[in-house]
C-alpha positions as CSV (number, residue, x, y, z in Angstrom):
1,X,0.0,15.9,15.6
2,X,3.1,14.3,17.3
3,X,6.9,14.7,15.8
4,X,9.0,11.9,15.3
5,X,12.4,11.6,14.3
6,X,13.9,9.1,12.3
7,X,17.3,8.2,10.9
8,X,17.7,7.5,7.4
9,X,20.2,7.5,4.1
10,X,20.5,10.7,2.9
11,X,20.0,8.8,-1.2
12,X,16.7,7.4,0.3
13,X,15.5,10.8,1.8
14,X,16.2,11.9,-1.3
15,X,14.7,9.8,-3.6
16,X,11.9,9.8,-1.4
17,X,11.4,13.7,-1.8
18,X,11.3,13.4,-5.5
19,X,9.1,10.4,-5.3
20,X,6.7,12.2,-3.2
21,X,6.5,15.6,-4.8
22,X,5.8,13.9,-8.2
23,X,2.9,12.8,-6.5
24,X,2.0,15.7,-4.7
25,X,2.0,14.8,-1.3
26,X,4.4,15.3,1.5
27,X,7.0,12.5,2.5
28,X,5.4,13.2,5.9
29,X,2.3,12.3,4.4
30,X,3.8,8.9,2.8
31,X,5.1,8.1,6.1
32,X,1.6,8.5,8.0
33,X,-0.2,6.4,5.2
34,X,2.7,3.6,5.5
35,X,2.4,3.4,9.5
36,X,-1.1,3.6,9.5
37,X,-1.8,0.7,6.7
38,X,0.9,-1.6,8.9
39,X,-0.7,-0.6,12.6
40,X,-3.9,-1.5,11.3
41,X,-5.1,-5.0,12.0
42,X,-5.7,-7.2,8.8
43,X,-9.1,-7.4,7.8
44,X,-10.8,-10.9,7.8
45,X,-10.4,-13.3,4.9
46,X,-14.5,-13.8,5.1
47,X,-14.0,-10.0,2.5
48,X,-11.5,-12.4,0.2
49,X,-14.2,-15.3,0.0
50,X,-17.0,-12.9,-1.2
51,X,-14.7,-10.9,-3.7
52,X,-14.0,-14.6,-5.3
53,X,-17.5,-15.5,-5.3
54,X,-18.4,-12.6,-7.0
55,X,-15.9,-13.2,-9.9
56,X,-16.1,-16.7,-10.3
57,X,-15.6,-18.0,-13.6
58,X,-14.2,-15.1,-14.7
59,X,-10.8,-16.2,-15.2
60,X,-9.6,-19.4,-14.6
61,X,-7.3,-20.7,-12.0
62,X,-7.3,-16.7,-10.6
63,X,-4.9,-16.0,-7.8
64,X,-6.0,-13.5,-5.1
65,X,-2.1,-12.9,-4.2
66,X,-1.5,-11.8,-8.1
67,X,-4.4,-9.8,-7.8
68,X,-3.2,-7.9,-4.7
69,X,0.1,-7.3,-6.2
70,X,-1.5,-6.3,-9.1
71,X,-3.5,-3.0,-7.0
72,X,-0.7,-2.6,-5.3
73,X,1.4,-1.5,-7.9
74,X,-1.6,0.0,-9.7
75,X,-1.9,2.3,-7.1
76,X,1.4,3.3,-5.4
C-alpha cells in the first residue's frame, strides 16, 4: 500500500472524519474508493442501451442522467 500526502482545509478534514465514521469506514478508505471510481475508464454506453431496453415503457420520457443521480445519492 503506498502513502500519499495531501493538503487540505482543516473544516473539510473535519467534516470528512465525521462523515466517514458515521459510515464506518476510514477517510483513507473514502479516498481509495473516490480515486479508484475516477482512474477507471468509463464503461461503454452499449450497458446504458440494454438497461433502457429492459425498462421500456415503464415510465415515460425516462432520463438515464436522473436516474444516475438518483443511485448516486442513494448510495453515498
Amino acid at each position: 500500500m503506498a502513502k500519499l500526502t495531501l493538503s487540505v482545509d482543516h473544516r473539510v478534514v473535519s467534516r470528512a472524519k465525521q462523515y466517514a465514521k458515521l459510515r464506518g469506514v476510514s477517510v483513507s478508505e473514502m479516498v481509495e474508493t473516490y480515486l479508484s471510481a475516477v482512474a477507471t475508464p468509463p464503461s461503454s454506453t452499449a450497458g446504458d442501451a440494454s438497461i433502457l431496453r429492459s425498462v421500456r415503457g415503464v415510465l415515460k420520457r425516462a432520463d438515464i442522467n436522473g436516474y444516475r443521480k438518483h443511485l448516486a445519492a442513494k448510495y453515498r
